[in-house]
C-alpha atoms as one frame of an Amber mdcrd trajectory, in Angstrom:
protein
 -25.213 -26.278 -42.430 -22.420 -27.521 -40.058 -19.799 -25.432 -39.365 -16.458
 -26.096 -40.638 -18.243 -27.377 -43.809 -17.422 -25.643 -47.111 -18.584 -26.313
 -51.062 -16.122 -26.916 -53.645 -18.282 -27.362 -56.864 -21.928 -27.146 -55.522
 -24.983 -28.530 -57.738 -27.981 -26.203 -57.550 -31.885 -27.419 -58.024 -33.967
 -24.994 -57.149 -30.925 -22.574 -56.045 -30.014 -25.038 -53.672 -27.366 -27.171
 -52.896 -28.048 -30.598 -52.053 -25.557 -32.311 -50.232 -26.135 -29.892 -46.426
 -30.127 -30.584 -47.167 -28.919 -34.242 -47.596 -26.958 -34.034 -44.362 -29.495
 -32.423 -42.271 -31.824 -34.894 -43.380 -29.940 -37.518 -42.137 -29.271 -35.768
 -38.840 -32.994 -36.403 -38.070 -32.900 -39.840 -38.394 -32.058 -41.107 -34.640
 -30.214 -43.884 -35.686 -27.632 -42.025 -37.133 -27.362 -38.384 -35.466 -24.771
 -39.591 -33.182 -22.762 -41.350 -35.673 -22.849 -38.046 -37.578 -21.816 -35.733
 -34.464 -18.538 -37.849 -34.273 -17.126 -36.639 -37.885 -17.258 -33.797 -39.887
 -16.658 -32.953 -43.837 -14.410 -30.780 -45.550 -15.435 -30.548 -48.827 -17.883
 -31.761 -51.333 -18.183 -31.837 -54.892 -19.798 -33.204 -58.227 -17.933 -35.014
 -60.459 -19.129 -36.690 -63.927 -17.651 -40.149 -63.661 -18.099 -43.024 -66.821
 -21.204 -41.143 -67.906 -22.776 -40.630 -64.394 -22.780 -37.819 -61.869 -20.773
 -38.516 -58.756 -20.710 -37.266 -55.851 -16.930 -36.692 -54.191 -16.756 -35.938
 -50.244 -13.669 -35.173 -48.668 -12.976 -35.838 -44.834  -9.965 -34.416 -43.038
  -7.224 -37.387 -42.460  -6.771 -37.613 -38.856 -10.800 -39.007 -38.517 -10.158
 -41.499 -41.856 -10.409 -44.304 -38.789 -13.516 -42.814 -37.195 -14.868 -42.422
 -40.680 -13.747 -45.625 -41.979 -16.665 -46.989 -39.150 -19.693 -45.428 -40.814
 -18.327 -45.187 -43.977 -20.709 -48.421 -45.723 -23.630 -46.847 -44.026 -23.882
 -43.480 -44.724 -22.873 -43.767 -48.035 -25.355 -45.962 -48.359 -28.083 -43.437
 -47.156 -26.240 -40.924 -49.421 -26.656 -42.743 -52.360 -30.718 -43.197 -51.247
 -31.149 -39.701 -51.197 -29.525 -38.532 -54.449 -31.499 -41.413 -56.428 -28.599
 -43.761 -56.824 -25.774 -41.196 -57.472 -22.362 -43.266 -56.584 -21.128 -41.175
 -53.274 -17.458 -41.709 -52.996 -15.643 -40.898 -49.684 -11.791 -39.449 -49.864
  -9.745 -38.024 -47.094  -8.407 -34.334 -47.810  -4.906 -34.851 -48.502  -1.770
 -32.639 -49.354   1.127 -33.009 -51.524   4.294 -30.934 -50.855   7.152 -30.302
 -53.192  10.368 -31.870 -53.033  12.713 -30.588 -51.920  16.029 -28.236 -53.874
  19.234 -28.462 -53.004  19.616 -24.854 -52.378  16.567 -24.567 -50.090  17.632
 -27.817 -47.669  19.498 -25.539 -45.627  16.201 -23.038 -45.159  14.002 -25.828
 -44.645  13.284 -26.130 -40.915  11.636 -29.859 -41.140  12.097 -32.544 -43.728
   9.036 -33.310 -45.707   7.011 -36.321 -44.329   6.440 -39.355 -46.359   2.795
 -39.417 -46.140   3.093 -35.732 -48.136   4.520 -37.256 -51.189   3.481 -37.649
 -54.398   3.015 -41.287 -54.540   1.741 -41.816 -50.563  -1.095 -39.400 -51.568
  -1.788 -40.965 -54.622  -1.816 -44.607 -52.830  -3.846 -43.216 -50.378  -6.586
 -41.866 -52.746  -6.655 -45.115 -53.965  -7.597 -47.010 -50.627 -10.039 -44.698
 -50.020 -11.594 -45.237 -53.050 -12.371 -48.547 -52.708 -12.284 -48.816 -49.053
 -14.574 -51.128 -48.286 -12.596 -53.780 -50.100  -8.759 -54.006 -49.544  -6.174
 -53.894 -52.587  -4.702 -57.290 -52.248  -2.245 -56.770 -55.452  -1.062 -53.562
 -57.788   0.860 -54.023 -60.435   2.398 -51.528 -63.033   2.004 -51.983 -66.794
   4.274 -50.123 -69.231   3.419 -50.086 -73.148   5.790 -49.727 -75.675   4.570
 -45.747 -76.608   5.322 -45.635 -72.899   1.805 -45.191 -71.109   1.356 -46.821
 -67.752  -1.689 -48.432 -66.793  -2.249 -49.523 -63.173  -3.490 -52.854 -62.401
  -5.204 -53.134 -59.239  -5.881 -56.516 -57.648  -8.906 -56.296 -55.235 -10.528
 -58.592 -52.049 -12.700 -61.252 -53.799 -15.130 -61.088 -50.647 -16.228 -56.911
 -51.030 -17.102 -58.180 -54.993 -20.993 -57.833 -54.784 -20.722 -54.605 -53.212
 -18.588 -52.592 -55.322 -18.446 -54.396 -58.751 -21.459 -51.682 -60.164 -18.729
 -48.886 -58.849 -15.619 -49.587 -61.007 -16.056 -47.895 -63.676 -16.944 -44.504
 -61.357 -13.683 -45.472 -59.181 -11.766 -45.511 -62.461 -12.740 -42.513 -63.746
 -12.751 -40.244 -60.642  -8.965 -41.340 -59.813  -7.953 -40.675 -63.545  -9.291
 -36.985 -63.140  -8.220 -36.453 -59.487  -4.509 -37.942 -60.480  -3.966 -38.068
 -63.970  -3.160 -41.941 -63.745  -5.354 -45.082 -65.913  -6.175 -47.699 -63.559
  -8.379 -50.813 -63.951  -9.866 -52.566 -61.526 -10.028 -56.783 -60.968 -11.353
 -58.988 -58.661  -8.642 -62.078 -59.407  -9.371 -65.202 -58.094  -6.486 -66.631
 -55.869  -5.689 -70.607 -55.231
């Protein structure tokens, strides 16, 4: 197991967990040891998603561009080696509280924007479907007063991730709490 490398939810067959067997598998392959040396994971976990088991691995945000490089690949591989589990890629993000009036004076730093609620939440979102880019988002309020999130996505990534919707859908409703669909709208 690398170091640095820690289980949040791990699946056991046989007593053991998959994902570092998965990894070290991988590592043997030639083609892909060095990519591998360049990043490292901080997390992984299984998640049931629309009915299927799916795999969530977290990456620590300063490498998301590094990542973002070998991302198609390896999950790719990933998804080879646990017989076509959707392997979904997010970057290990934090959200800090807001501020109260009567602690601004104690506070030594203002909180950054990428710590905030809805920067974290965006951002979970692009990683999701990073291969394609979100081209359009809009917000839909009901009359009982439920939201649902529209997202607009790049026509050209539309072969690649159309079987993984319904996975991306579910996974951000239980990692945020938000609905969100998914479209692939065609522009003129």
């Amino acid at each position: 197991m690398r170091e640095g490398f820690f289980l949040l939810k791990p699946t056991f067959v046989d007593r053991r967990w998959l994902f570092p067997e998965a990894l070290k598998e991988l590592e043997s392959n030639p083609d892909i040891k060095p990519i591998l040396r360049e990043v490292y994971f901080t997390g992984a976990k299984e998640l049931e998603a629309a009915g299927k088991k799916s795999i969530l691995v977290y990456f620590p945000v300063p490498q998301q561009k590094q990542f973002q490089k070998i991302q198609v690949r390896l999950g790719r591989e990933l998804e080879k080696k646990f017989s076509g589990r959707p392997v979904v890629f997010i970057a290990q993000r934090r959200i800090l509280p807001k501020p109260k009036r009567n602690q601004r004076a104690q506070q030594k730093q203002l909180r950054p924007r990428s710590r905030t609620l809805t920067a974290v939440h965006d951002g979970i979102l692009s990683d999701l479907v990073y291969p394609a880019e979100i081209v359009g988002k809009r917000t839909r309020v009901k009359l009982d007063g439920s939201k649902l999130i529209k997202i607009h996505l790049d026509r050209t990534q539309q072969t690649t991730l159309e079987h993984k919707l319904d996975v991306f859908t579910s996974i951000y409703k239980k990692l945020t709490g938000k609905d969100v669909t998914f479209e692939f709208p065609a522009y003129e």
